[in-house]
N, C-alpha and C positions, 0 to 999 in steps of 0.2 A: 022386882029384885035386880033390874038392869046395872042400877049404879052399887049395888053389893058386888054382885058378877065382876065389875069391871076394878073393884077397890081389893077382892081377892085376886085380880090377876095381878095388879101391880106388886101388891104384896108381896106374891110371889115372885117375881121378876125380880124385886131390892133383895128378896132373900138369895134365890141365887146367883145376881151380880155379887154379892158378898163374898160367897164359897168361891166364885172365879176371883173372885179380886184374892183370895186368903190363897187360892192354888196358884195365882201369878204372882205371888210375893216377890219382893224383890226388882221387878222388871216393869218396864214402862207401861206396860196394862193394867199393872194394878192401881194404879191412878186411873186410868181410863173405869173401870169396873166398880171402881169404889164412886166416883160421881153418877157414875151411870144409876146405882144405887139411890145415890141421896134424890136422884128428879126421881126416881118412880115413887121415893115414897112420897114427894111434893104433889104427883102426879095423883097417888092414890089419897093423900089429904083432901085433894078435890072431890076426889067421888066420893068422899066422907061427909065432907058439906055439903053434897048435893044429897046425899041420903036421908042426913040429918033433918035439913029443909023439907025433905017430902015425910017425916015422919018413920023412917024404914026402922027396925028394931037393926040394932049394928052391935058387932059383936068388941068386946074391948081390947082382944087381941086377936093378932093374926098364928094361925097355928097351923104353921103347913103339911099337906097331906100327904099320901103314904108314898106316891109318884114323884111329888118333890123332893122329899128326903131322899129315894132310892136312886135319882139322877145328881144328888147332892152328894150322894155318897162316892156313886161312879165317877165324877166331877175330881173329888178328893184323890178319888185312885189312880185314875187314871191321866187324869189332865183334861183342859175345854177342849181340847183339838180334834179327840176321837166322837167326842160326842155334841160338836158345835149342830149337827141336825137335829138332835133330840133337844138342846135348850134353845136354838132356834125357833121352834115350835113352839114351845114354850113362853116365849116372847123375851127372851134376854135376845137384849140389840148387841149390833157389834163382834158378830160370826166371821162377818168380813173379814175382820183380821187374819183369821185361820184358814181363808183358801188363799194358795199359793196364788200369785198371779203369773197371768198370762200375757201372750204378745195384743195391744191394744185395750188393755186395760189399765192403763198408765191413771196416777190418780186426778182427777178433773182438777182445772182452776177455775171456771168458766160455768155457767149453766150449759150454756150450748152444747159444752163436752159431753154434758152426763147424757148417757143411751147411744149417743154418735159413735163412744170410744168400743161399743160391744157391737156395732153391728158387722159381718161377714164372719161370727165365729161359729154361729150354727152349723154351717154348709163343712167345716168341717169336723165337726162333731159329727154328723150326718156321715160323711164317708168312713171316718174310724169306726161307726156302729156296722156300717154295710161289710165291712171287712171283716170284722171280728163274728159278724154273723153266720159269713158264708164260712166262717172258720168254724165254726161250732159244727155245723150241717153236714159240712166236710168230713172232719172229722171221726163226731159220734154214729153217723151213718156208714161211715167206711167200716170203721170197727164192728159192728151191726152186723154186717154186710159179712164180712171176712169170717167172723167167730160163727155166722150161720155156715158160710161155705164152708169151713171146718170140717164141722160136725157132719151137713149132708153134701152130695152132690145135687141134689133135685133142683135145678131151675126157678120152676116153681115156688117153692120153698122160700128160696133166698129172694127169690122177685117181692112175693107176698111180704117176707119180713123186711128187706129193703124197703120197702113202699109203707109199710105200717109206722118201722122208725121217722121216715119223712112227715106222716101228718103229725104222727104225736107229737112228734120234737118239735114243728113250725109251731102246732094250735100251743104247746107248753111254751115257747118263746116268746109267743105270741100274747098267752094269756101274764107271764110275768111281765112284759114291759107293760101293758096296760094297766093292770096293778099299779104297777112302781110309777107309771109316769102321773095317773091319777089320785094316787096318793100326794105325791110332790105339788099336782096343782090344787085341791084338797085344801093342803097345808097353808101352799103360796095365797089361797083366795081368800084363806079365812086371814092369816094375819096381815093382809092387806086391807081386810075391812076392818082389823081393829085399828091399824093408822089412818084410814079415814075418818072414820069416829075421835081418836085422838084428834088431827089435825083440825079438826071442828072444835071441839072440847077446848085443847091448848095447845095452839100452834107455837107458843113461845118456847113451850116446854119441849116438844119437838124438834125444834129447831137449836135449841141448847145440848139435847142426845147427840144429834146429827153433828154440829159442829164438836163436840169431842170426840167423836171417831174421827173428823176428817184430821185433828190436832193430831190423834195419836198415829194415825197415817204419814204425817210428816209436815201438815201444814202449821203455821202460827197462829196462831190463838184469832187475832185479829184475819188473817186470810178466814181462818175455817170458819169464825160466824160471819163473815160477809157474804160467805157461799153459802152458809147454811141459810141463812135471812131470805137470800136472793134465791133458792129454790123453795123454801116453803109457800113464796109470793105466788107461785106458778104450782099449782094443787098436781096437777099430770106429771109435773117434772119432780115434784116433792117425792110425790108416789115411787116413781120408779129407785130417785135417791133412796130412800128411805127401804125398797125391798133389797137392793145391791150393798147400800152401805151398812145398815144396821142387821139386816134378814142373812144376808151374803145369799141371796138368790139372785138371778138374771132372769126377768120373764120371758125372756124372748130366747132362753133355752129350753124351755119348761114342753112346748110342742103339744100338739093336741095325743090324746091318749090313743083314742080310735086310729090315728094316721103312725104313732109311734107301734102299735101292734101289726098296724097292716106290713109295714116297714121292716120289725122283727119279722115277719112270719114267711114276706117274702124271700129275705137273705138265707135264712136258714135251709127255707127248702132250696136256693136254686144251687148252696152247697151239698146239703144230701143228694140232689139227684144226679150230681156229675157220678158217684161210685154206682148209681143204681139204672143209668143208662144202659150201659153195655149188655144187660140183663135183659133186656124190651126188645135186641134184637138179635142176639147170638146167646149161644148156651155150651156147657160144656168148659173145659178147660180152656178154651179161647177168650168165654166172658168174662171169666175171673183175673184173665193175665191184661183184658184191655180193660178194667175197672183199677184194678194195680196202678197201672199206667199211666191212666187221667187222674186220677186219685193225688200221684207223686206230684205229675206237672201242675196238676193245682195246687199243690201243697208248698212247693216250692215257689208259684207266683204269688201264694197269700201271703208267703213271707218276704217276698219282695217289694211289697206291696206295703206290709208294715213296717217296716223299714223308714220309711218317709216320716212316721210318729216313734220313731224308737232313734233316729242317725245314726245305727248301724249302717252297713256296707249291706245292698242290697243280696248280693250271693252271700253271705254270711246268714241275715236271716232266714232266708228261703230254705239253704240249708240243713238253720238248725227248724224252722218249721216241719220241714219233709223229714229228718230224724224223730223228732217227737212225733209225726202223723204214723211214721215206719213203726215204732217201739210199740204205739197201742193196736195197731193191725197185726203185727205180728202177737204180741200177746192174747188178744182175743182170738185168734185163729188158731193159735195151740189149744185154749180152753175149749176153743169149739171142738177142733178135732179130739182132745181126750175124753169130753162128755159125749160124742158120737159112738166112740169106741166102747164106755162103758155104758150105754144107753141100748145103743145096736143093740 
């Protein structure tokens, strides 16, 4: 049933370039969307003759399932752009369109270009996660922390609960980006082997997707199939085109899962533990005013720090980081102290 499998995928894929082309009405995608349509069903006539050939019972129409219609409908409501992951998935090419771009992602003329122009954007992807980690850890461990000290004085107490907030929240941090990032590669591996399969099948027709996204990109007709020809030629180079341009995935942001959790789980704890230090060596109203303390001055360099991804003014953010960290310590440490009071 391989070549059934592969003639309902197309199917579905011309059905939903359709509902994009009918939600981009109007604007130069819907051209792009509506040919993208007419190859899949060129695409999916093939798997028809090969079916046919081997005798497979084939069905006379295509009638799409409860998933398709329900992203077709999302599609209609909302527009492609909220849900270019979920038809991504699904194998409608040309998501690319709908991520913004970035510095070095300028669009290729060149093979050479393609993969050259994405490389050094990891490393900082890599330190905005590190940042926003130790913000988290920061944060929801202060608050922890404070709404315990609230409630009790016991040392004890607020160490234990300190300490208990730090694994959960690192193993919870931990265990969502593993999720999320192996999902993503998941996603990334399977419909990279259905373009190898394709590009085996009909590199022509491949190559025809491809150079209409580059057209609706900004190239001429003639540049995008000279490019598009000239990367199918080269199978490794086609691949990577074909996940960027059609998928709008980058592999080489994708990261291993196991190194993405290690990575969450570190950040998060080495922010929790800055408030729950002072606890390990002093007690009493001393530990609580120097956990305050470092709490702030972290608070205020995490947002100094993000600043660099925001071009705000680096005391600006920091600032308003240390207000927002102020408002939830302060509110949890009132809660803590009234449920002390009525607990006591």
């Amino acid at each position: 049933m391989h070549e059934l499998d592969n003639w309902r995928e197309e199917k579905r894929s011309a059905y939903l370039y359709r509902v994009v082309a009918a939600a981009e009405a109007g604007t130069p995608r819907e051209a792009l969307f509506t040919e993208l349509a007419r190859e899949a069903e060129k695409q999916a006539a093939i798997w028809a003759r090969h079916a046919q050939s081997a005798g497979q019972p084939f069905p006379e129409h295509f009638v799409p399932d409860v998933r398709t219609r329900i992203v077709a409908r999302l599609v209609r409501r909302f527009g492609p752009r909220p849900l270019r992951g979920v038809l991504a998935a699904m194998k409608v090419r040309g998501m690319s369109l709908y991520v913004s771009a970035l510095p070095g992602h300028a669009m290729p003329r060149t093979v050479d270009e393609v993969g050259r122009r994405h490389r050094g954007v990891e490393s900082g992807g890599n330190l905005r996660a590190a940042v926003f980690g130790v913000n988290d850890g920061l944060i929801s461990n202060a608050s922890l922390i404070l709404g315990v000290a609230g409630a009790t004085a016991d040392n004890a107490i607020i160490l234990l609960s300190g300490a208990a907030g730090l694994i959960a929240g690192a193993f919870s941090m931990a265990a969502g980006e593993y999720v999320s990032v192996r999902s993503q590669r998941e996603m990334y591996e399977y419909q990279i082997g259905l373009e190898k399969e394709e590009l085996d099948h009909y590199p022509e027709e491949e190559a025809e997707e491809l150079a209409l996204i580059y057209q609706a990109r900004g190239l001429s007709r003639e540049e995008a199939a000279g490019l598009a020809k000239s990367l199918i030629a080269d199978p490794e180079k086609a691949l990577a085109a074909l996940a960027r341009e059609e998928l709008g995935l980058n592999p080489e942001e994708l990261g291993s899962p196991w190194g993405a959790a290690l990575f969450s789980f570190v950040s998060f704890a080495t922010g929790a533990a800055i408030p729950l230090l002072p606890f390990l060596f002093a007690s009493g109203a001393a530990s609580l005013v120097i956990a305050v303390a470092l709490t702030g001055v972290a608070l205020f360099s995490v947002g100094g720090v993000l600043s660099l991804f925001t071009g705000r003014g680096a005391a600006y953010s920091g600032l308003r980081m240390l207000l927002i960290g102020a408002a939830a310590g302060t509110l949890t440490y009132l809660i803590g102290k009234v449920l002390g009071v009525t607990l006591g």
